[in-house]
MOPAC internal coordinates of N, CA, C and O (Angstrom, degrees):
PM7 1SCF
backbone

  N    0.0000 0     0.00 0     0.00 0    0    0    0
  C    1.4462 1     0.00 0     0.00 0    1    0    0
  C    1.5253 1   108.90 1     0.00 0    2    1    0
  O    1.2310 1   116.43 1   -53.75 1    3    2    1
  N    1.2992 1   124.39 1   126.25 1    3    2    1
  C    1.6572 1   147.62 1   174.80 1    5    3    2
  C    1.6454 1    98.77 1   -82.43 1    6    5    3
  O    1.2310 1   134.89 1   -58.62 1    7    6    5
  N    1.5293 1    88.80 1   121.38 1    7    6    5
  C    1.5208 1    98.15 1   157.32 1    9    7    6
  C    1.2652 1   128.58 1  -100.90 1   10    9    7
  O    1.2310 1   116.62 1   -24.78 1   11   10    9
  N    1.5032 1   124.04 1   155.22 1   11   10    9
  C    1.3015 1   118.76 1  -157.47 1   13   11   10
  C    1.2737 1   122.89 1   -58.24 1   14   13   11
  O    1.2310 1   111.02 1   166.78 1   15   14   13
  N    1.7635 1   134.50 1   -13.22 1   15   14   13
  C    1.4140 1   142.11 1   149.10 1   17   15   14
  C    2.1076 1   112.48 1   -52.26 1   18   17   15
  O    1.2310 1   129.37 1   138.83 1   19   18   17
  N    1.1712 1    99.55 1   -41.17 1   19   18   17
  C    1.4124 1   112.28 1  -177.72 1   21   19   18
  C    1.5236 1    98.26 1   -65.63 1   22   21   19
  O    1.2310 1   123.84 1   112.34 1   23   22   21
  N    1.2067 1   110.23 1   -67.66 1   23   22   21
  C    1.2604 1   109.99 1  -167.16 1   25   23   22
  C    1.8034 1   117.37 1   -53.05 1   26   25   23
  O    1.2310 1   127.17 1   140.16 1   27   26   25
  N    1.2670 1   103.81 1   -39.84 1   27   26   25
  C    1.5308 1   117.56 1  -154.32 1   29   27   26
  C    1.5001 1    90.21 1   -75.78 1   30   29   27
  O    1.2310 1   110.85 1   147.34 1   31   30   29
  N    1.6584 1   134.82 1   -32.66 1   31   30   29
  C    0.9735 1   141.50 1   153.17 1   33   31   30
  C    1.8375 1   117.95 1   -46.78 1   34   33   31
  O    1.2310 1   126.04 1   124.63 1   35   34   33
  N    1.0412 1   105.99 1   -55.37 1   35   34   33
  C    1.4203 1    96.96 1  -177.35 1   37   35   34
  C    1.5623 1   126.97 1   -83.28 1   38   37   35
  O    1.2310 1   126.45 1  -177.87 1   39   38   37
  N    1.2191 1   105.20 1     2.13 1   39   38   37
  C    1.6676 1   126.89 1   154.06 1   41   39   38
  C    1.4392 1   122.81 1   -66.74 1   42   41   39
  O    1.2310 1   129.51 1   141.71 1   43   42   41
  N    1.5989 1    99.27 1   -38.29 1   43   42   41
  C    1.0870 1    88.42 1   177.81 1   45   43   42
  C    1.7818 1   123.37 1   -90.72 1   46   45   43
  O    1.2310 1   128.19 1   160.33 1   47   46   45
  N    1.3686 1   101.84 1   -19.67 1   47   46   45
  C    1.6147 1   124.82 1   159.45 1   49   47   46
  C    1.8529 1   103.68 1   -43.67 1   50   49   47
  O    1.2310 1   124.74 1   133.59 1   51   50   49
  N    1.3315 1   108.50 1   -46.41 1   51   50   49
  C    1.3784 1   100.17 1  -159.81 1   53   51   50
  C    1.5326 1   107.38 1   -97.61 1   54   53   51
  O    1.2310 1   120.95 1   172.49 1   55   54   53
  N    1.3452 1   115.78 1    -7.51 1   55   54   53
  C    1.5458 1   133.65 1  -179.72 1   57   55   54
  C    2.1660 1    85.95 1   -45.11 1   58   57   55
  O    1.2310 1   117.32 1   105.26 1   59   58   57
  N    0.7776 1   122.71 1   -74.74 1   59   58   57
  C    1.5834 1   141.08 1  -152.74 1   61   59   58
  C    1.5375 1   105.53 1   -63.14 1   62   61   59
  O    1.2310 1   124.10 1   139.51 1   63   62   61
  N    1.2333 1   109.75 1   -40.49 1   63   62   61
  C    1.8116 1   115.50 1  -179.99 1   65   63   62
  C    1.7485 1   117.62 1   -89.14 1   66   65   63
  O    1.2310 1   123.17 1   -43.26 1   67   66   65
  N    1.6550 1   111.53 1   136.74 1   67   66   65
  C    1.4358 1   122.52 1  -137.18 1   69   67   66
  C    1.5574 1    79.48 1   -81.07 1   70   69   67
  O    1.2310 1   116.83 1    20.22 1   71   70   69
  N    1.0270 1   123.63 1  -159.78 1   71   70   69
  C    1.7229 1   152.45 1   163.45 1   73   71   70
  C    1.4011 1   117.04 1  -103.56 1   74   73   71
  O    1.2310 1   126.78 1   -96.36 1   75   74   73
  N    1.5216 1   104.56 1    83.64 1   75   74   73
  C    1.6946 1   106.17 1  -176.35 1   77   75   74
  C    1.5638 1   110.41 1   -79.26 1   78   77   75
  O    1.2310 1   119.06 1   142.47 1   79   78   77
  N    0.8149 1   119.39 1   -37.53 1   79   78   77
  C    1.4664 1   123.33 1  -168.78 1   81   79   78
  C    1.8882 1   102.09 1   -99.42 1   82   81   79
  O    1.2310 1   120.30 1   -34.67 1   83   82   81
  N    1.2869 1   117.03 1   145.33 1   83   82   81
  C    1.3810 1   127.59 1  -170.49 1   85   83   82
  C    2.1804 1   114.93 1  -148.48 1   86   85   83
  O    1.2310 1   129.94 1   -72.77 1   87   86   85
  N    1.2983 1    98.44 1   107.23 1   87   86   85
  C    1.3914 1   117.32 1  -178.33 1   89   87   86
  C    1.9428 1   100.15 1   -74.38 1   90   89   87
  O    1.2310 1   132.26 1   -65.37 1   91   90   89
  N    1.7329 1    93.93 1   114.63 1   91   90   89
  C    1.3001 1    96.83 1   172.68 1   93   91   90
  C    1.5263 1   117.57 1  -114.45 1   94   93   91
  O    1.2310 1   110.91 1    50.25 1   95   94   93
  N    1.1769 1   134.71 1  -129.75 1   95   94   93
  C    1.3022 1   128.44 1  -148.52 1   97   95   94
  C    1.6987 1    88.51 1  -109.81 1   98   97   95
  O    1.2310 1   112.63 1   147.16 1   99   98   97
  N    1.3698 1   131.53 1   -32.84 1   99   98   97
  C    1.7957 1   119.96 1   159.37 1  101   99   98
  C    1.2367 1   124.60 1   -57.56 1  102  101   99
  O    1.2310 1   118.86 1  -159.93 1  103  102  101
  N    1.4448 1   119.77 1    20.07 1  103  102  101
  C    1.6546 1   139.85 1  -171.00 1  105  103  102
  C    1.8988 1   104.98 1    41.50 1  106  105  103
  O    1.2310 1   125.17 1    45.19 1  107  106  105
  N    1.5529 1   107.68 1  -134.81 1  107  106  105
  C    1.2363 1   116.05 1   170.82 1  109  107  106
  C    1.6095 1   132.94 1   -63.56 1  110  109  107
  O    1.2310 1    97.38 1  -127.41 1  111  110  109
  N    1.1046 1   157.84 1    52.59 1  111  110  109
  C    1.1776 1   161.81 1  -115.96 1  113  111  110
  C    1.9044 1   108.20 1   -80.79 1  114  113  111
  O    1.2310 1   110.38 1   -27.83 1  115  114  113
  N    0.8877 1   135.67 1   152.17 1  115  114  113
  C    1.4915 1   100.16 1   154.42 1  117  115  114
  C    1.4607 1   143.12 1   -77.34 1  118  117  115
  O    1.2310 1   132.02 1   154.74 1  119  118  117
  N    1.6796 1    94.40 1   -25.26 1  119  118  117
  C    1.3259 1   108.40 1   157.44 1  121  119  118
  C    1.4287 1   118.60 1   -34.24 1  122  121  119
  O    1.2310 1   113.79 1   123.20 1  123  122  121
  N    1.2316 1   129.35 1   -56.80 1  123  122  121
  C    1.4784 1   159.32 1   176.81 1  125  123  122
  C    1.6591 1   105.22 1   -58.05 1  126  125  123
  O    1.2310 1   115.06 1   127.21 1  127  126  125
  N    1.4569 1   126.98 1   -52.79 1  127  126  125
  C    1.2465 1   119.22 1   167.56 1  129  127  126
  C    1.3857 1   122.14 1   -60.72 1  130  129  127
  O    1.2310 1   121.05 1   150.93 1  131  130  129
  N    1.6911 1   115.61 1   -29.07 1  131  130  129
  C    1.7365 1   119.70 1   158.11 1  133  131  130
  C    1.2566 1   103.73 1   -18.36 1  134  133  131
  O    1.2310 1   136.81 1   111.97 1  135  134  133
  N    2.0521 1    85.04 1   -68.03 1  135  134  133
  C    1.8588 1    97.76 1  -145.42 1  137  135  134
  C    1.5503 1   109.25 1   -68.07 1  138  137  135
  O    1.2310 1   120.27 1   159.55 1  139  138  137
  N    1.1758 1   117.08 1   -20.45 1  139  138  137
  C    1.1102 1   102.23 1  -176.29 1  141  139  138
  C    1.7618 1   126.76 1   -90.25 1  142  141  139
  O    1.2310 1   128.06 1   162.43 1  143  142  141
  N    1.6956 1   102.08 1   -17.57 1  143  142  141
  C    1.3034 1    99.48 1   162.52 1  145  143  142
  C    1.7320 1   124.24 1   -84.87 1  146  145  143
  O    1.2310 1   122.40 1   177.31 1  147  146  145
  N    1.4390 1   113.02 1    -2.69 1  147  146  145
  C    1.4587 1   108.22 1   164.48 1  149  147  146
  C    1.3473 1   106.00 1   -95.74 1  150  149  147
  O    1.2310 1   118.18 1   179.07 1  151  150  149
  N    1.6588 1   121.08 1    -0.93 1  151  150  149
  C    1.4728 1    96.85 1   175.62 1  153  151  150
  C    1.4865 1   104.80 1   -84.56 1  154  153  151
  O    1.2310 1   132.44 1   154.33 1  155  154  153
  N    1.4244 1    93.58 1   -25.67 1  155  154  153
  C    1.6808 1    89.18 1  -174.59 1  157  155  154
  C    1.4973 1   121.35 1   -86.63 1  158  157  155
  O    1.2310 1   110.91 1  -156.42 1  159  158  157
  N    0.8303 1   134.70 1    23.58 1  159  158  157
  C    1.3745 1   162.49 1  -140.26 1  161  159  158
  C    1.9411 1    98.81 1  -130.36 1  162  161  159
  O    1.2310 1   123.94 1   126.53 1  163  162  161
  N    1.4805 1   110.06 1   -53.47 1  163  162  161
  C    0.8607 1   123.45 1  -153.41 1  165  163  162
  C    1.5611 1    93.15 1  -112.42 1  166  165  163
  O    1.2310 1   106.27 1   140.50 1  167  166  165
  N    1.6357 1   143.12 1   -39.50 1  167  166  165
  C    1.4180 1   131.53 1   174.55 1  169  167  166
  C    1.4561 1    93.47 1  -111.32 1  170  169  167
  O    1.2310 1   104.82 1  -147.07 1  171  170  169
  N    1.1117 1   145.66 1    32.93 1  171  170  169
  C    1.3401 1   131.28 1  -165.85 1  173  171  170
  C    1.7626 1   128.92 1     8.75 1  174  173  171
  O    1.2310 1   117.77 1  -166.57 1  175  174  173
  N    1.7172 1   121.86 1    13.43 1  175  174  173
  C    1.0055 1   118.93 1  -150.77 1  177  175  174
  C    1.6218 1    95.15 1  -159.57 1  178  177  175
  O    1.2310 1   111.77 1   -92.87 1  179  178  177
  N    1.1368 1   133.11 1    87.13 1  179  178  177
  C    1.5444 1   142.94 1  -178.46 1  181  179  178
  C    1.4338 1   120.34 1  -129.42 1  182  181  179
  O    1.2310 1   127.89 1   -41.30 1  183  182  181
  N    1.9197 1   102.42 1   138.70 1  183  182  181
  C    1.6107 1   113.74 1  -152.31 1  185  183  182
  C    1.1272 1    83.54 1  -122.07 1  186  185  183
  O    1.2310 1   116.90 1   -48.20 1  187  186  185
  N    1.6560 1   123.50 1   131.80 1  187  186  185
  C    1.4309 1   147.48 1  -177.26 1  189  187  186
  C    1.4569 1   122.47 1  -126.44 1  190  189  187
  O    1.2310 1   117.66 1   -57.53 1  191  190  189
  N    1.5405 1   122.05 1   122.47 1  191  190  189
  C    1.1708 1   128.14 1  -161.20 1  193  191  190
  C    1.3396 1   116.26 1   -90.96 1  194  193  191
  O    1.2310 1   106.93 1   -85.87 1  195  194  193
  N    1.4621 1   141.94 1    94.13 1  195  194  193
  C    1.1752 1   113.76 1  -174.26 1  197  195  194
  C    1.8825 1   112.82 1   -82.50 1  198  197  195
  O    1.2310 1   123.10 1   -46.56 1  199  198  197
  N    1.6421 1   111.67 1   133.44 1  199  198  197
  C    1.1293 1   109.71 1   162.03 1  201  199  198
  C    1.3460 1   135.16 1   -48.38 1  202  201  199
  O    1.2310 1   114.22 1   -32.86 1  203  202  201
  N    1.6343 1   128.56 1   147.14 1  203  202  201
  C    1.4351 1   102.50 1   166.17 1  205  203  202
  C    1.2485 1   143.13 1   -66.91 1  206  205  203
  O    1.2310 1   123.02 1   155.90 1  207  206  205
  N    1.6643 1   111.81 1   -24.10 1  207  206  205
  C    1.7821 1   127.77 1   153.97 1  209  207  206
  C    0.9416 1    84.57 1   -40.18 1  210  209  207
  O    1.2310 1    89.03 1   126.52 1  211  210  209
  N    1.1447 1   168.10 1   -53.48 1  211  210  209
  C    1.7691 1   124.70 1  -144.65 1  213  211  210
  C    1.1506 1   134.20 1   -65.66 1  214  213  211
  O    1.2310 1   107.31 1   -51.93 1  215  214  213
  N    1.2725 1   141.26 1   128.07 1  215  214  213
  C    1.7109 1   150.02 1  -168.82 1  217  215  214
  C    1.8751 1    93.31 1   -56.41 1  218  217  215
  O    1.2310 1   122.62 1   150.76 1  219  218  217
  N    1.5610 1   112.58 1   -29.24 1  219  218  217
  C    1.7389 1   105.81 1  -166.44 1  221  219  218
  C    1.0197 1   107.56 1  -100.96 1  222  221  219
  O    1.2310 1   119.06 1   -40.33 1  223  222  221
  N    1.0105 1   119.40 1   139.67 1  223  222  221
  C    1.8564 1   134.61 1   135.44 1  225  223  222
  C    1.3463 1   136.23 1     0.17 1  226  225  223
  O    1.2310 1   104.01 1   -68.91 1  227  226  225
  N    0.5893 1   147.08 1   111.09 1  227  226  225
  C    1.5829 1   125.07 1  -175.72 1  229  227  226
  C    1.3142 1   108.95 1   -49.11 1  230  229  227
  O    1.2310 1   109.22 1   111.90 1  231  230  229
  N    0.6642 1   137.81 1   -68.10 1  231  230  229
  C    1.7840 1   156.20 1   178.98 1  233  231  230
  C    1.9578 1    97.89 1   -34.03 1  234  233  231
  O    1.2310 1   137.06 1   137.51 1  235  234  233
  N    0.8952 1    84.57 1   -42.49 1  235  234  233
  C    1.7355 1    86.56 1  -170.19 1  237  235  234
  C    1.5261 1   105.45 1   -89.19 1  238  237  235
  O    1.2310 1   117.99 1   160.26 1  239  238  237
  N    1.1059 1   121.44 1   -19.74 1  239  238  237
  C    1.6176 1   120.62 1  -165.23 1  241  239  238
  C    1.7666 1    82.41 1   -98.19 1  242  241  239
  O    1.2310 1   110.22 1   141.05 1  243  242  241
  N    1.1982 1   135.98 1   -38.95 1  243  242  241
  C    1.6681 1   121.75 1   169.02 1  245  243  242
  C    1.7891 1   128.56 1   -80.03 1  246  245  243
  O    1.2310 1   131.64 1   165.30 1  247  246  245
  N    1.5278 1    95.13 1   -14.70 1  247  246  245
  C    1.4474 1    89.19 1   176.96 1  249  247  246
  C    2.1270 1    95.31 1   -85.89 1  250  249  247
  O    1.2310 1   124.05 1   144.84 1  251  250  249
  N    0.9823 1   109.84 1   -35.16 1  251  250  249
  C    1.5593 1   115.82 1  -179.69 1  253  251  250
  C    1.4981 1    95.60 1   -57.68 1  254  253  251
  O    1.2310 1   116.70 1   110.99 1  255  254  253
  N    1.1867 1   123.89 1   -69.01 1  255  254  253
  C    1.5884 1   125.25 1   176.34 1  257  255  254
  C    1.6140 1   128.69 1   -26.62 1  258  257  255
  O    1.2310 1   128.05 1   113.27 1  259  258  257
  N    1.3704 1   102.11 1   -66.73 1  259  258  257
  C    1.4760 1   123.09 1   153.50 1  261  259  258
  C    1.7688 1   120.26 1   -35.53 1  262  261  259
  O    1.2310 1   133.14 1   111.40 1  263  262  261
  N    1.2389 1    92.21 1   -68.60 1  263  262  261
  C    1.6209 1   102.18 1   174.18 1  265  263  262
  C    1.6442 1   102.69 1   -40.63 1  266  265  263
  O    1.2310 1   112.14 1   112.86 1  267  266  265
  N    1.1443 1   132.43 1   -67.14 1  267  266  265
  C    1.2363 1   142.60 1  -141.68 1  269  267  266
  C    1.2912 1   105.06 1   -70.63 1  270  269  267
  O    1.2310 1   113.84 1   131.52 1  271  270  269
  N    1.5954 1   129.26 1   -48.48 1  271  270  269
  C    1.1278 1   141.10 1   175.04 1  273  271  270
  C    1.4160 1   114.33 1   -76.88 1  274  273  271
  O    1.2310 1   119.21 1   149.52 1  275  274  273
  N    1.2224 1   119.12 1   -30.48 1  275  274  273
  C    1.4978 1   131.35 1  -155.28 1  277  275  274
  C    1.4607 1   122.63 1    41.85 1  278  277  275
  O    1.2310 1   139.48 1  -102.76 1  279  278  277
  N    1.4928 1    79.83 1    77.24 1  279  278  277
  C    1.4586 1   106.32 1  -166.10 1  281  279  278
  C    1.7214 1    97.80 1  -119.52 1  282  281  279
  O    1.2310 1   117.40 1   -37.78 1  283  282  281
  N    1.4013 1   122.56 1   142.22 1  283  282  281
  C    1.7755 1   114.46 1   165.29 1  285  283  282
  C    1.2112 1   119.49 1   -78.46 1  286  285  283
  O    1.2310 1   109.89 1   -38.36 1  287  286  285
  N    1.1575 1   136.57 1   141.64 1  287  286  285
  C    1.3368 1   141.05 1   154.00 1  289  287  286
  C    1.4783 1   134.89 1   -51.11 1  290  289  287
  O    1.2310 1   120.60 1   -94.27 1  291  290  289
  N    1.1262 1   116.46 1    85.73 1  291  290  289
  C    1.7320 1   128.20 1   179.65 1  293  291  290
  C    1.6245 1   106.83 1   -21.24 1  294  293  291
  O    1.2310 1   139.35 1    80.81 1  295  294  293
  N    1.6418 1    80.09 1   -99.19 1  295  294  293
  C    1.7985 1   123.33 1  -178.00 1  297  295  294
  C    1.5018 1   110.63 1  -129.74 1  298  297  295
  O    1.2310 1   128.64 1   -24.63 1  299  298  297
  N    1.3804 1   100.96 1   155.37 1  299  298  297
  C    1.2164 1   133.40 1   143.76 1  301  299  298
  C    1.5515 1   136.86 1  -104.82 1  302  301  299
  O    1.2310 1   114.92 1   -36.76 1  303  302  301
  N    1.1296 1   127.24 1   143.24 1  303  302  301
  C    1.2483 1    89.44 1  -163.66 1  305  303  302
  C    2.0571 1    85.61 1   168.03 1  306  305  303
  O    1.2310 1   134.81 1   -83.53 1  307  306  305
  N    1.5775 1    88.95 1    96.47 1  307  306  305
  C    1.6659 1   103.95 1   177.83 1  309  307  306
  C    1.3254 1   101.01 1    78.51 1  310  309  307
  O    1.2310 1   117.09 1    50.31 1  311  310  309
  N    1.7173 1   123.14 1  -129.69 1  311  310  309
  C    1.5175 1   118.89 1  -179.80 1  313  311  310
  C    1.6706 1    95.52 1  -110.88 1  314  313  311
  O    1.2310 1   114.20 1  -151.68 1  315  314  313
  N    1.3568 1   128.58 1    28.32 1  315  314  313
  C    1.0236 1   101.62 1   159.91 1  317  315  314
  C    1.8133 1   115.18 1  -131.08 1  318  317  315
  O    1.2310 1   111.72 1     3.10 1  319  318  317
  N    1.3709 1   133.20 1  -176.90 1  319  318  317
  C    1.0193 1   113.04 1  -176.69 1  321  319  318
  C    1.9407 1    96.03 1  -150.43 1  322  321  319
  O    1.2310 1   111.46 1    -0.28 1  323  322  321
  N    1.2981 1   133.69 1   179.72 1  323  322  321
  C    1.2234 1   149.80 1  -159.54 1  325  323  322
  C    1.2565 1   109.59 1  -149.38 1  326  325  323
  O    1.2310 1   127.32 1   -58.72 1  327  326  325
  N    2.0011 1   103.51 1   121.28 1  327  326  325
  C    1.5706 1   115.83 1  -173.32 1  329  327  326
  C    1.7118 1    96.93 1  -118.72 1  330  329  327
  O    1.2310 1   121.60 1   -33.27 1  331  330  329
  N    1.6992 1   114.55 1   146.73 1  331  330  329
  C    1.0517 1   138.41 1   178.91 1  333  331  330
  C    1.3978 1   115.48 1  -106.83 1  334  333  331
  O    1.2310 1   112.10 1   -73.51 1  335  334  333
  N    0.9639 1   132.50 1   106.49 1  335  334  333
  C    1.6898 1   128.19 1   139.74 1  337  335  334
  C    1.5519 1   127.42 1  -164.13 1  338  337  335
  O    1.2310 1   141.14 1   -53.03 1  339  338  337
  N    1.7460 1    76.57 1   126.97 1  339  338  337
  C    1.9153 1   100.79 1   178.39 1  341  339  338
  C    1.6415 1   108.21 1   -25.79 1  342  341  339
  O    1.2310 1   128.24 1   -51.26 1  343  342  341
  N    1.2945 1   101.73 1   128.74 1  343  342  341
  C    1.2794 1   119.60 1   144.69 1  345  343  342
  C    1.4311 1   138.19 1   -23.79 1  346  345  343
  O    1.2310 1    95.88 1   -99.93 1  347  346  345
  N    1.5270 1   160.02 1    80.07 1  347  346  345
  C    1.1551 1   154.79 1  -160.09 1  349  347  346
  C    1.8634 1    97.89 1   -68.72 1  350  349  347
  O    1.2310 1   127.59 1   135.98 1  351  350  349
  N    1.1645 1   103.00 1   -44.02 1  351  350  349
  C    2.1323 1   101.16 1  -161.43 1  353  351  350
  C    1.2636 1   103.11 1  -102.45 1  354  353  351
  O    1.2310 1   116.42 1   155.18 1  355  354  353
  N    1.8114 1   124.40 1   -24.82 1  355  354  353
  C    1.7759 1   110.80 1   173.41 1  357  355  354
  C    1.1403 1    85.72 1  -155.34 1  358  357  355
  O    1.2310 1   119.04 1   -69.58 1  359  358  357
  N    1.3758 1   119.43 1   110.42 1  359  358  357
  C    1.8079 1   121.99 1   151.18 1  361  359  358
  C    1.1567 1   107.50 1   -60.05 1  362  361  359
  O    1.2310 1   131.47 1   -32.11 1  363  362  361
  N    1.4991 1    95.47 1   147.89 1  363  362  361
  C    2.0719 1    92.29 1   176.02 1  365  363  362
  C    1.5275 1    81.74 1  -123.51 1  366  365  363
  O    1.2310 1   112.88 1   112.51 1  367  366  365
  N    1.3110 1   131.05 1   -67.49 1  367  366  365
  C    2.1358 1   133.93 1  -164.95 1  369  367  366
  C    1.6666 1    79.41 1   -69.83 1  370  369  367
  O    1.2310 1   135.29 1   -49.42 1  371  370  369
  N    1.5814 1    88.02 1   130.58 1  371  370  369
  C    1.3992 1   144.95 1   153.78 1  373  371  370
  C    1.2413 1   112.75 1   -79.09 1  374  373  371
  O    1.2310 1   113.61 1   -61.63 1  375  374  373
  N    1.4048 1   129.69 1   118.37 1  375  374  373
  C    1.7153 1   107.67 1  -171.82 1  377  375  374
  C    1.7252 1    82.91 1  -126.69 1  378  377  375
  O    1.2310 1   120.10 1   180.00 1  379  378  377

């Protein structure tokens, strides 16, 4: 769990980085939970676009996201939202 110094920090970390990965109308895939735990693995810090085809929510397509990886939830914020988790082999964010 991120506290609101943590967080407000890693908003602004993620303010600058695009939305590589994009949730379409097959919702979360697992294929897709791969990618997102080796991306985060590897930047600890990934911005996800949800499409408007999608059957979910925003809210639900990042708490599902999160869950899957066990990853925390940044932000939300329009259709896209921001997942957190430390590094196991090289931390890079200092919290």
């Amino acid at each position: 769990m991120l506290t609101s110094k943590q967080r407000a920090k890693l908003r602004g970390l993620a303010n600058g980085i695009p939305a590589l990965y994009q949730i379409g109308k097959d919702g979360i895939t697992e294929n897709m939970v791969k990618q997102f735990a080796d991306a985060l693995e590897a930047n600890e810090l990934i911005k996800v676009h949800v499409l408007e085809n999608n059957l979910m929510d925003i809210r639900e397509a990042a708490e599902e996201a999160a869950e899957k990886v066990g990853a925390d939830t940044v932000q939300i914020i329009g259709n896209k939202f921001v997942l957190y988790k430390p590094s196991k082999e090289n931390p890079r964010i200092v919290l």
